[in-house]
C-alpha positions as CSV (number, residue, x, y, z in Angstrom):
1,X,22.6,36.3,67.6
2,X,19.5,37.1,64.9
3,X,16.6,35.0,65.9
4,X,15.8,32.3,63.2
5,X,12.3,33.7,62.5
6,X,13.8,37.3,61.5
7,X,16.3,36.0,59.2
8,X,13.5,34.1,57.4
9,X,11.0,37.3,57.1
10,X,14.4,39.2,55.6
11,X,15.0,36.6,53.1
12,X,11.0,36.5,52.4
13,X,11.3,40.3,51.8
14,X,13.7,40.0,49.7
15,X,12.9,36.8,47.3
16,X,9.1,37.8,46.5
17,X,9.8,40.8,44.9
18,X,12.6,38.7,43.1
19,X,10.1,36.2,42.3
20,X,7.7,38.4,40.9
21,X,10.3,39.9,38.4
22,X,11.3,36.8,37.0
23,X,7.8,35.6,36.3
24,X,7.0,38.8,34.9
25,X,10.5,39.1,32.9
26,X,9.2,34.9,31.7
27,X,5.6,36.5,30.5
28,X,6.6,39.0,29.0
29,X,10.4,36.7,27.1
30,X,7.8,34.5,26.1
31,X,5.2,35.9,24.8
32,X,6.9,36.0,21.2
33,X,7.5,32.8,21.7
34,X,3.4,32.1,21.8
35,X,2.7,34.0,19.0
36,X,5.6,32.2,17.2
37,X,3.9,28.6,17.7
38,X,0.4,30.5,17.1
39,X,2.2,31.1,13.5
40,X,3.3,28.1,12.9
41,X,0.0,26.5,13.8
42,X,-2.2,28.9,11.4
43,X,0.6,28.0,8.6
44,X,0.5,23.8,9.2
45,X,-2.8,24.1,8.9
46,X,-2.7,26.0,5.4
47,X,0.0,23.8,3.9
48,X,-2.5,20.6,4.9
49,X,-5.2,22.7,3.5
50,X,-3.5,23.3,0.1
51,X,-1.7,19.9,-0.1
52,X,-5.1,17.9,0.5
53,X,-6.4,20.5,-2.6
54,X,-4.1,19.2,-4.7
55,X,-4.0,15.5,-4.0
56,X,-8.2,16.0,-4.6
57,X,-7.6,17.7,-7.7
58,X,-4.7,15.5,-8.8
59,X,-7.4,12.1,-8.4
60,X,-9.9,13.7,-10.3
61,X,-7.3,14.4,-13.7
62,X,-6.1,10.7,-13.0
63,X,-9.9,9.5,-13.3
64,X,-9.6,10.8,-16.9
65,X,-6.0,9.9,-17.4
66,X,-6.7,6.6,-19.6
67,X,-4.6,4.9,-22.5
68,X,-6.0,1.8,-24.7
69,X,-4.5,-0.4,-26.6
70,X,-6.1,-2.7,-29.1
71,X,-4.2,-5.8,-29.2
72,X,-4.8,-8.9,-31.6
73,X,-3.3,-12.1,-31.6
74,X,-3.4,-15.1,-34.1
75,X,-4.1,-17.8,-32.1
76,X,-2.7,-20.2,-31.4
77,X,0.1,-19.6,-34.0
78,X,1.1,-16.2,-32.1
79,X,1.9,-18.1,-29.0
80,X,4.0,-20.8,-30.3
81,X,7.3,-20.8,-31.5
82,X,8.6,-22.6,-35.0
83,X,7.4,-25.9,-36.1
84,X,11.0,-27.5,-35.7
85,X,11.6,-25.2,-32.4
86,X,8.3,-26.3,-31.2
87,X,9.1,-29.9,-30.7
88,X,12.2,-30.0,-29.4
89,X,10.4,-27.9,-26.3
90,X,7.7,-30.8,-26.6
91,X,10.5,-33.1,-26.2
92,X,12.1,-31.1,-23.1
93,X,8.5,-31.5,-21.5
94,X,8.6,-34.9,-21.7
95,X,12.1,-35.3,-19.8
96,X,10.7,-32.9,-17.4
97,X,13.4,-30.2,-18.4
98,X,12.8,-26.8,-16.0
99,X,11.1,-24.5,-19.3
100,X,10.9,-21.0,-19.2
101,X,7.5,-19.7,-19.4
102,X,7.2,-18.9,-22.7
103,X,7.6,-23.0,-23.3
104,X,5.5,-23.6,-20.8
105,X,3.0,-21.6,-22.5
106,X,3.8,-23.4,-25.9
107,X,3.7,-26.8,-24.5
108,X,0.2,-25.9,-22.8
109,X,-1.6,-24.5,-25.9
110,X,0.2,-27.4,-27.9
111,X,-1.8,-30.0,-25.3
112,X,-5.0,-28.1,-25.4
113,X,-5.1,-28.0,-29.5
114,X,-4.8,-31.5,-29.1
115,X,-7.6,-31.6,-26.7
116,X,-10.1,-30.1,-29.1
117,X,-9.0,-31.5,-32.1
118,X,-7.0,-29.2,-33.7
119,X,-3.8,-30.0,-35.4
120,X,-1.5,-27.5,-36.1
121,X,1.2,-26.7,-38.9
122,X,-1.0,-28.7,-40.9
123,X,-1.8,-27.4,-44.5
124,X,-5.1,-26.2,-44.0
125,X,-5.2,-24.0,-41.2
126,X,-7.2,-23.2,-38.8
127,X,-6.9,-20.6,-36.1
128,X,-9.0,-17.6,-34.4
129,X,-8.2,-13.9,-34.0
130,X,-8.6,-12.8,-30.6
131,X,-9.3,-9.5,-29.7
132,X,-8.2,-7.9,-26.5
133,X,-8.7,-4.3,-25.1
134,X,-6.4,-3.0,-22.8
135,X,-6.9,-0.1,-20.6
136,X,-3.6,1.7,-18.3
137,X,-4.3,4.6,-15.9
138,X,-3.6,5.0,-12.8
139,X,-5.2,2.8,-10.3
140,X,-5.5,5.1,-7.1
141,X,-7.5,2.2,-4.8
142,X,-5.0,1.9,-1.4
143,X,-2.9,4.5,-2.7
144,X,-3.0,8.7,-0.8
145,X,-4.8,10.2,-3.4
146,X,-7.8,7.4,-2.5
147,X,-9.2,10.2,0.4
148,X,-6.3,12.9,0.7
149,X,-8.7,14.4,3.7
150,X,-7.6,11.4,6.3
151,X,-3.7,11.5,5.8
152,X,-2.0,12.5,9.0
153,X,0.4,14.3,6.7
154,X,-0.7,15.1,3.1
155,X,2.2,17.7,2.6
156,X,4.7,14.8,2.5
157,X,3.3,13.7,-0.9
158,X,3.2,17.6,-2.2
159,X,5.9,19.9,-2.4
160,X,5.7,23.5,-2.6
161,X,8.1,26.0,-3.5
162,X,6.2,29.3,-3.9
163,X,8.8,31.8,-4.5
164,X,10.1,29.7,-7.8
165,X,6.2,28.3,-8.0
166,X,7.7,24.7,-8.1
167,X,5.5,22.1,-7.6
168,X,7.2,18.4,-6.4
169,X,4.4,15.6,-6.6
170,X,4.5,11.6,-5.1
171,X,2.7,9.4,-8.0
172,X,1.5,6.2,-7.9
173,X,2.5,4.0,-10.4
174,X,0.7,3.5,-13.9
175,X,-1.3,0.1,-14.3
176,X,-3.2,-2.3,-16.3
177,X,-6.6,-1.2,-15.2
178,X,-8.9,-3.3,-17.6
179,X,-8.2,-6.0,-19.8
180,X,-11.4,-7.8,-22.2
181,X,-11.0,-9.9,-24.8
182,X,-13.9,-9.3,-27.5
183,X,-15.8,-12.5,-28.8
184,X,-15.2,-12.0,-32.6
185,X,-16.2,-14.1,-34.6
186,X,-15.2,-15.2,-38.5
187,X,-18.7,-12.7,-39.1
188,X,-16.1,-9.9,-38.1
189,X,-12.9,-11.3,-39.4
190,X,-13.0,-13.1,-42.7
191,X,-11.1,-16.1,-41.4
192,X,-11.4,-19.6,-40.7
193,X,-12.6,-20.3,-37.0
194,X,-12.1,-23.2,-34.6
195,X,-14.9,-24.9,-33.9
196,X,-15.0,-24.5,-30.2
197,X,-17.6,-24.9,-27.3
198,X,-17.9,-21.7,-24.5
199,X,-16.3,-23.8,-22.2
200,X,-13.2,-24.5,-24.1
201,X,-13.0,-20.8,-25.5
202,X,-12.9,-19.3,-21.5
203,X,-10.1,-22.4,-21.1
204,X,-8.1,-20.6,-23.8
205,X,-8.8,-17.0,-22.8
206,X,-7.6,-18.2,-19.6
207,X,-4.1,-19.8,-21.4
208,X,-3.3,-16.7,-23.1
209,X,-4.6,-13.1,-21.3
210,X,-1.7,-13.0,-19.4
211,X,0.6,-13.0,-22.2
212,X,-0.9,-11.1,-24.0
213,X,-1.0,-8.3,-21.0
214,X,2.6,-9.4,-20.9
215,X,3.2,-8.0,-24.7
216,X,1.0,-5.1,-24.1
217,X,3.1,-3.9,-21.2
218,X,6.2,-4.7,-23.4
219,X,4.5,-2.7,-26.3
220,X,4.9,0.3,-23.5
221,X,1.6,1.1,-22.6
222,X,2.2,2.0,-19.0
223,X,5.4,4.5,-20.3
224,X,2.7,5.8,-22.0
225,X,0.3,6.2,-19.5
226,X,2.6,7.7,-17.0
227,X,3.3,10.2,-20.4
228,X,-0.6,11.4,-20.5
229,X,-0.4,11.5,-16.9
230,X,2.3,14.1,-16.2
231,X,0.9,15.5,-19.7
232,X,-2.7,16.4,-18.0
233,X,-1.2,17.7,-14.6
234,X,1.7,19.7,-16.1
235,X,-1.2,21.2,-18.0
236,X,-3.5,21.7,-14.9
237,X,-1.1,22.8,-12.3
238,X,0.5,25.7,-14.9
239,X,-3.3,26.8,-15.5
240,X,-2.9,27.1,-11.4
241,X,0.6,29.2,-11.5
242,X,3.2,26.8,-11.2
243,X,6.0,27.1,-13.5
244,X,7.6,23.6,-13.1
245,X,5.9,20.4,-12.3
246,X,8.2,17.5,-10.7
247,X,7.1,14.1,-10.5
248,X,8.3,11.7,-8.2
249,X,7.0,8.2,-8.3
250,X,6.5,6.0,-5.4
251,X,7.8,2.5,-6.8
């Protein structure tokens, strides 16, 4: 019978040598395999590199990408529907008919007229032009191209495909990014004015800017917005090598 303790030193003998093999044979198997996440590292950390390029670059062309439109209105005539229409909407107010909001509009500017004394559909007329400048672009506040260097993963809003230099690019949705009505006055359009205090002229401004943004946006500035846009990168990014821009937006 082999003692215990020899049987042990036999199997010793024979299992280091085994040992050492296989963590040799594991070095030198896996050593690609560093090299290989080594790669992939170096190349993550390109594509982030690029990708926060081009978001930066892409905010700065938006900072310039502006449309206006110059928008004027007859008020209150341009916000009211036909005499005969008119009060039969009057009347629905009064038996607390549901309106839409364009007759909820009406009925308002109708009230206010009567407020300040002025009648209208009356022979002599009286009403006011107003004025309203309205600016679309691309509002990038809260959005990734606000500081491209913090996103955890910029790439995901750039695509690149540089064997067919494709260029795939998340947007942000155009906007209305200022809106002023000018204070014109009959000294800049030859015709009759309401008399009306400050106060009562920021009441109406109040009634009727956001219908008029309403008809602006209807009008199509933000289409063409979004247009000048695309226009200004496609421009930009072929200067840069890429053969075909694609936009993508996020809303």
């Amino acid at each position: 019978m082999v003692p215990g303790g020899k049987i042990t030193r036999k199997l010793l003998l024979y299992c280091i040598p085994l040992l050492i093999m296989l963590g040799i044979g594991f070095f030198i198997l896996s050593k690609p395999l560093f090299n290989i996440d080594l790669d992939f590292s170096l190349i993550r950390r390109e594509q982030r590199a690029v990708s926060v390029a081009l978001l930066s670059e892409a905010r700065e062309i938006f900072s310039f990408s502006t449309v206006e439109f110059v928008y004027n209105a007859v008020f209150p005539y341009d916000f009211l529907p036909e005499e005969e229409r008119l009060y039969i909407v009057l009347d629905k107010a009064k038996e607390g008919v549901d309106l839409p909001p364009e007759d909820r509009l009406a009925v308002e500017i109708f009230n206010f007229c009567r407020e300040i004394n002025l009648n209208i559909y009356e022979k002599a007329y009286h009403f006011v032009v107003i004025t309203a400048l309205v600016k679309a672009g691309f509002d990038l506040e809260g959005t990734v191209y606000e500081n491209p260097a913090s996103l955890e993963n910029p790439e995901e809003y750039v695509r690149i495909n540089r064997d067919r230099r494709i260029l795939k690019l998340k947007m942000p949705e155009p906007s209305i990014t200022s809106f002023v009505i000018q204070d014109s006055t009959s000294s800049s359009y030859k015709y009759p004015d309401i008399p009306i205090t400050p106060y009562n002229w920021k009441r109406l401004i109040d009634l009727v800017s956001e219908n008029i943004i309403d008809r602006v946006e209807e009008e199509g500035i933000l289409e063409v917005a979004r247009r000048r846009g695309e226009k200004f990168l496609e421009r930009f990014f072929n200067d840069a090598g890429f053969e075909k821009i694609i936009f993508v937006y996020e809303g």
